[in-house]
C-alpha positions in Angstrom: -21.2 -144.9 24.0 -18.1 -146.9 22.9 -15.1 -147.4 25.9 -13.1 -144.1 24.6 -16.1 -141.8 24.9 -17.0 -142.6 28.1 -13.1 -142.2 28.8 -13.2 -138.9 27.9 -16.1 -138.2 29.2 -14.5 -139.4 32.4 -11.4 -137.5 32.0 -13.6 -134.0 31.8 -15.5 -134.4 35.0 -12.2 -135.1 37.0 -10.7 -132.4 35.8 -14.3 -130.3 35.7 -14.2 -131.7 39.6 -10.8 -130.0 40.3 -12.4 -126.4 39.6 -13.6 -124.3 42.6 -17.3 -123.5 43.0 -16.8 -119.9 42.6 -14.7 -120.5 39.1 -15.4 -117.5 36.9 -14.1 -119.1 33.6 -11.6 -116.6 32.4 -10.1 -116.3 29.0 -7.2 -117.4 30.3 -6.3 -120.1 33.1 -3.8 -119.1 35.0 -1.4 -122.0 36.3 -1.9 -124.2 33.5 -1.7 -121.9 30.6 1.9 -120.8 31.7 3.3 -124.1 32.1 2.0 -124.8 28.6 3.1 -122.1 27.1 6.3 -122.4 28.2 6.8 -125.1 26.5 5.7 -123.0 23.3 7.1 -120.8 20.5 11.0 -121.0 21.0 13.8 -123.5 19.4 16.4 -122.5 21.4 17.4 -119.7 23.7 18.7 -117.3 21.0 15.4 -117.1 19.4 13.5 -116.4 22.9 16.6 -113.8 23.8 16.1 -112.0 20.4 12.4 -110.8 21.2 14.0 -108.6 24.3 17.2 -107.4 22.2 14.0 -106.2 20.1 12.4 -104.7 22.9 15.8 -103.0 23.7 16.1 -101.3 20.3 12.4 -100.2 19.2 12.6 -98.3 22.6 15.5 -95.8 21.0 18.8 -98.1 22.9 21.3 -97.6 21.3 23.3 -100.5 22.9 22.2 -103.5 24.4 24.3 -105.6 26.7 23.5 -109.0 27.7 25.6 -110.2 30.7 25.4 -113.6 32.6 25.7 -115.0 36.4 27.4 -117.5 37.1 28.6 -120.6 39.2 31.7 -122.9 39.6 31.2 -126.6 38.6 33.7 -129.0 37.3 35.8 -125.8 36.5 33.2 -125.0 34.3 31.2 -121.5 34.3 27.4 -122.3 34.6 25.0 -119.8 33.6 22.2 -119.6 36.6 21.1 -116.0 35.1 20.9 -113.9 32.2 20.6 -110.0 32.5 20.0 -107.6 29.0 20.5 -104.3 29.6 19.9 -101.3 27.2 20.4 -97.9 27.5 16.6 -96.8 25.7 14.3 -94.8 26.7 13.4 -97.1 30.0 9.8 -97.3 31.4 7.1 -95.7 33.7 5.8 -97.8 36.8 2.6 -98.9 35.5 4.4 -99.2 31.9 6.7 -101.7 33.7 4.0 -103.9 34.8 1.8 -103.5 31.4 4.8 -105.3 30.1 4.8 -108.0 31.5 1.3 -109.0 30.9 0.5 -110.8 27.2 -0.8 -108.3 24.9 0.8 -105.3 26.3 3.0 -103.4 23.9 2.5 -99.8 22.3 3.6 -100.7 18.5 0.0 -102.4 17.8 -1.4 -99.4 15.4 2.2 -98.9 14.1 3.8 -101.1 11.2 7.2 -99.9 10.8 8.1 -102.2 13.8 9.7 -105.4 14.5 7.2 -106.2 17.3 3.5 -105.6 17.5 0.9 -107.4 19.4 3.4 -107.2 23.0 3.5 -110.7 23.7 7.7 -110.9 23.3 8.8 -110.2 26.5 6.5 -112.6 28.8 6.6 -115.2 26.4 10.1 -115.7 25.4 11.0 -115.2 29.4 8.6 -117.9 30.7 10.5 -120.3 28.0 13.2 -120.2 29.3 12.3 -119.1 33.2 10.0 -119.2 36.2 11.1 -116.0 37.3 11.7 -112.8 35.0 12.4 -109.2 36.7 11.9 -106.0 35.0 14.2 -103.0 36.3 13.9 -99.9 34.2 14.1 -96.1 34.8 13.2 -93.1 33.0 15.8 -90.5 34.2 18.9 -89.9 36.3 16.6 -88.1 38.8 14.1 -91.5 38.4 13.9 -94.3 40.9 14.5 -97.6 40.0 11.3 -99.4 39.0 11.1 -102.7 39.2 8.6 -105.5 37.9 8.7 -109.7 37.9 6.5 -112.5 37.1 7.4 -115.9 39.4 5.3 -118.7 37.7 5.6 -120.4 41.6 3.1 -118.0 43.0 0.6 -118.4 40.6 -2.1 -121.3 41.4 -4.2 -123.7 39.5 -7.4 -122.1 38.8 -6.5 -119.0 40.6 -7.4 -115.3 39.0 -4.1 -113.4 39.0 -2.2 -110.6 37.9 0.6 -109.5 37.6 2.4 -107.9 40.6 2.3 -103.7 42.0 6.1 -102.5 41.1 8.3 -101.7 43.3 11.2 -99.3 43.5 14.3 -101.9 44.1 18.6 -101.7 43.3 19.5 -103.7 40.2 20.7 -107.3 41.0 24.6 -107.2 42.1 25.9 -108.9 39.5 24.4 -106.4 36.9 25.9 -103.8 39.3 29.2 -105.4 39.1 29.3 -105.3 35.3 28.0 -101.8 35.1 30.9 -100.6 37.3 33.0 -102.1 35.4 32.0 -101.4 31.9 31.1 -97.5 32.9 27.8 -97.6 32.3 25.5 -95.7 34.5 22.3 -96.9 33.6 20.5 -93.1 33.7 17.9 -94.8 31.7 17.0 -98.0 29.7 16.2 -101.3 30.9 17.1 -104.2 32.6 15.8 -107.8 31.6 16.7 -110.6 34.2 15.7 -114.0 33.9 16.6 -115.7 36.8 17.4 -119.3 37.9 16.9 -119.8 34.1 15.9 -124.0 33.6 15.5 -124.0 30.3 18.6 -122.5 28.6 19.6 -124.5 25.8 23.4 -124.5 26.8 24.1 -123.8 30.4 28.1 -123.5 30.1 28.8 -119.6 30.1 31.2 -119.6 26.9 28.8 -121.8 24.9 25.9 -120.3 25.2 28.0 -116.7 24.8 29.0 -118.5 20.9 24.9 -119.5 20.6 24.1 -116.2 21.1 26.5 -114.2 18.9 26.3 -116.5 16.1 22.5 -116.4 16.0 22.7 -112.1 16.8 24.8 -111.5 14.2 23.1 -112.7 11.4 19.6 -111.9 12.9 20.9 -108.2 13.2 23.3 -108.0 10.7 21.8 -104.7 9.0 21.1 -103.1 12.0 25.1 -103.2 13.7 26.0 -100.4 11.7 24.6 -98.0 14.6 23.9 -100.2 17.4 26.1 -102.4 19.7 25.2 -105.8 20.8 27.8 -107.1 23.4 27.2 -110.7 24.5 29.5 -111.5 27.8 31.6 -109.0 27.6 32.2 -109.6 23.4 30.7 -107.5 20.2 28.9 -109.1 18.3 29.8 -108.5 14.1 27.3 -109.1 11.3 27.3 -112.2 9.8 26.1 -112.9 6.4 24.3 -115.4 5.8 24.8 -116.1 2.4 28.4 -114.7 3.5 28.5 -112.5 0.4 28.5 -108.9 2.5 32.5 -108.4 2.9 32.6 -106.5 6.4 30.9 -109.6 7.7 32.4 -112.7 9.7 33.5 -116.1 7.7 33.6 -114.1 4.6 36.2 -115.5 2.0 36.8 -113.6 -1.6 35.0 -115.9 -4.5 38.5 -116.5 -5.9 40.0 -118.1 -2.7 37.1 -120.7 -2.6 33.8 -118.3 -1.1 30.8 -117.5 -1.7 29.4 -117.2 -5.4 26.6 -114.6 -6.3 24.1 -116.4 -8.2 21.4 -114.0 -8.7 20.6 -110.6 -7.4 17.1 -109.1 -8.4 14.2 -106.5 -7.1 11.0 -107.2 -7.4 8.3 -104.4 -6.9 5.1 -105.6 -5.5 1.7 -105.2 -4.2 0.3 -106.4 -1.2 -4.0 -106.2 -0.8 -6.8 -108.0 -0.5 -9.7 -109.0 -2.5 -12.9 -106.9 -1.4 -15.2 -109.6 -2.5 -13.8 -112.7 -0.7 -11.7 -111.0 1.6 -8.3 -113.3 0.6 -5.0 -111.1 0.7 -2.7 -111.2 -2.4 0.8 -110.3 -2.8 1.5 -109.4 -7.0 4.2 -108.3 -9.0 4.1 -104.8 -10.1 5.0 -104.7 -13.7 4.0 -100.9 -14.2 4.7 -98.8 -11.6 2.3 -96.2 -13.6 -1.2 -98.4 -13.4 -0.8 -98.6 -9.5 -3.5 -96.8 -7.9 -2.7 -94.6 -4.9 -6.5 -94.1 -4.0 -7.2 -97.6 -4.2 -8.5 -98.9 -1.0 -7.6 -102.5 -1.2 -3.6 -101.9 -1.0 -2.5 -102.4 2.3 1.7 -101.8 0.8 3.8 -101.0 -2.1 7.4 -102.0 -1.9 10.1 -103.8 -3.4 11.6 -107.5 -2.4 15.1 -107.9 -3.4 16.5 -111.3 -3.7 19.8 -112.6 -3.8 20.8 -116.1 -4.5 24.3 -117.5 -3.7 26.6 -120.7 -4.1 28.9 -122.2 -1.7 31.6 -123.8 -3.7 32.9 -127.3 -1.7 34.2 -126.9 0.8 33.6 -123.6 2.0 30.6 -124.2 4.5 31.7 -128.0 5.9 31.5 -130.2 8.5 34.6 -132.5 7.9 37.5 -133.3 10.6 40.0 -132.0 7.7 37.9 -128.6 7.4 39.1 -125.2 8.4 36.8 -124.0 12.2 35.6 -120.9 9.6 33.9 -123.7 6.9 32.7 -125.2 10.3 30.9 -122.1 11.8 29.6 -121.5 8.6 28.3 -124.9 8.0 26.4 -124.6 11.7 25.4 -121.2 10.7 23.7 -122.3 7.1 22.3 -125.5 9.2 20.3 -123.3 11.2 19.0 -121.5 8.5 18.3 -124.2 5.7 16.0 -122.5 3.1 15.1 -118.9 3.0 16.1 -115.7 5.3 13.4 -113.0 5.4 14.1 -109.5 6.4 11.6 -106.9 7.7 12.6 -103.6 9.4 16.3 -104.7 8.8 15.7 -107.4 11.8 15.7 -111.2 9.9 12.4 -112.6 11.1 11.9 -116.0 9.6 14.0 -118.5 7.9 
């Protein structure tokens, strides 16, 4: 065998060495496969958050709240913890704990959705934490349920799972901020990821501005009935193509904004080919030849498109340009390309 080979070789039976004598092989390897993926999956802290806002409104909440602790450095607020807290439906025990364990959600056999295979809340908490607590009741009557994950305990090798709940209090500064804002938490959910490491800004009122940028266009069909509050502020839809004129940043076409290009809807078929098994997505150019009974549709729908222009300089990045050509310029930056929508949640640029 050449040098390399015999490397790798090598490199297997020291780490084949490492493996107790009573190793069962799981699927999945504990220690290892958490520190890897929490390096997976997320661009920034706004994407990971935006998985348990989800959470929060597919179980019925009708406001979600997410709230920060903090320290004193340099007379700067630093974020050491992020809380969300919704007022849905909350959780039973055993619910609680399913959570937190990859794979268990409830919307697998149901399409209309944002999330499906449950793999949101453990995932986007690892990326940016070690240690993630679940606190969630079912009633006014209902203990306090609560659930965690702590990436420390877990050991190389090791079969684990995830911790019995307990019934605990909510952390006190979640208990501070419900006093204060009146809420009484009779049921819902609360998300804490604490002594979060991996938050991509750590100062309070930055990361606050991360957040509601990145909400507000990500929800921005779904704020008509729901409230997202990020430290203590609402966050407003935001266009992205800043043509929708309740939105932020919006400016009239004749005083310099956004231009509507094209504006179509395109009715289409999704299905897949019975004889090599590839899925298809085709225009529907008669409505009249589409065939209910056939069993290769998986959907009929329509895709409407829109197409805008941004006249110079109303999304910029020059020292002479207004903060609103700014923000829109960092918001456009971040979403280069095109925005999809599904469920009126934007899942993809």
């Amino acid at each position: 065998m050449s040098d390399s080979l015999m490397s790798e070789i090598e490199r297997q039976q020291k780490y084949l060495s490492e493996l107790p004598k009573d190793f069962k092989y799981p699927l999945f390897n504990t220690k290892r496969a958490l520190d890897s993926q929490r390096q997976n999956g997320y661009r920034n802290t706004a994407v990971a958050a935006r998985e348990i806002v989800d959470n929060g409104f597919e179980a019925g909440a009708t406001k979600v709240e997410v709230v920060f602790e903090t320290v004193k450095s340099r007379n700067r607020d630093l974020v050491t913890a992020v809380a969300f807290i919704d007022d849905g439906s909350g959780m039973i025990p055993q619910m609680a704990r399913f959570a937190l364990s990859w794979g268990g959600g409830t919307h697998f056999d149901d399409p209309s959705f944002i999330g499906k295979f449950g793999f949101g809340l453990p995932n986007a908490s690892i990326n940016q934490t070690k240690f993630v607590e679940v606190y969630t009741r079912i009633g006014p009557k209902e203990p306090i349920t609560k659930a965690w994950l702590d990436l420390d305990t877990y050991k190389d090798f090791a079969q684990q799972t995830v911790p019995p709940p307990t019934t605990a209090e909510l952390p006190e500064f979640v208990k501070r901020h419900l006093k204060k804002s009146g809420h009484k938490f009779d049921h819902g959910t609360v998300v804490v990821w604490r002594n979060a490491d991996r938050l991509t800004y750590k100062v309070s009122r930055t990361l606050a501005e991360h957040m509601i940028d990145d909400f507000g266009v990500t929800y921005r069909y779904l704020l008509d009935d729901k409230s997202l509050i990020v430290d203590g502020t609402p966050v407003e839809p935001v266009d992205p193509l800043f043509l929708d004129l309740r939105g932020r940043y919006y400016l009239k076409p004749e005083e310099g904004g956004a231009i509507m290009v094209e504006t179509m809807k395109i009715p289409a078929r999704y299905f897949y080919d019975a004889d090599t098994g590839a899925y298809h997505l085709e225009e529907i150019e008669d409505l009249s030849k589409v065939n209910p009974e056939d069993k290769t549709t998986i959907a009929v729908g329509v895709m409407r498109l829109k197409i805008a222009r941004f006249p110079y300089p109303f999304a910029g990045r020059g020292e002479d340009l207004s903060p609103d050509a700014k923000a829109r310029f960092e918001i456009r930056q971040s979403r280069r390309g095109m925005s999809f929508v599904r469920a009126g949640r934007e899942i993809e640029t």
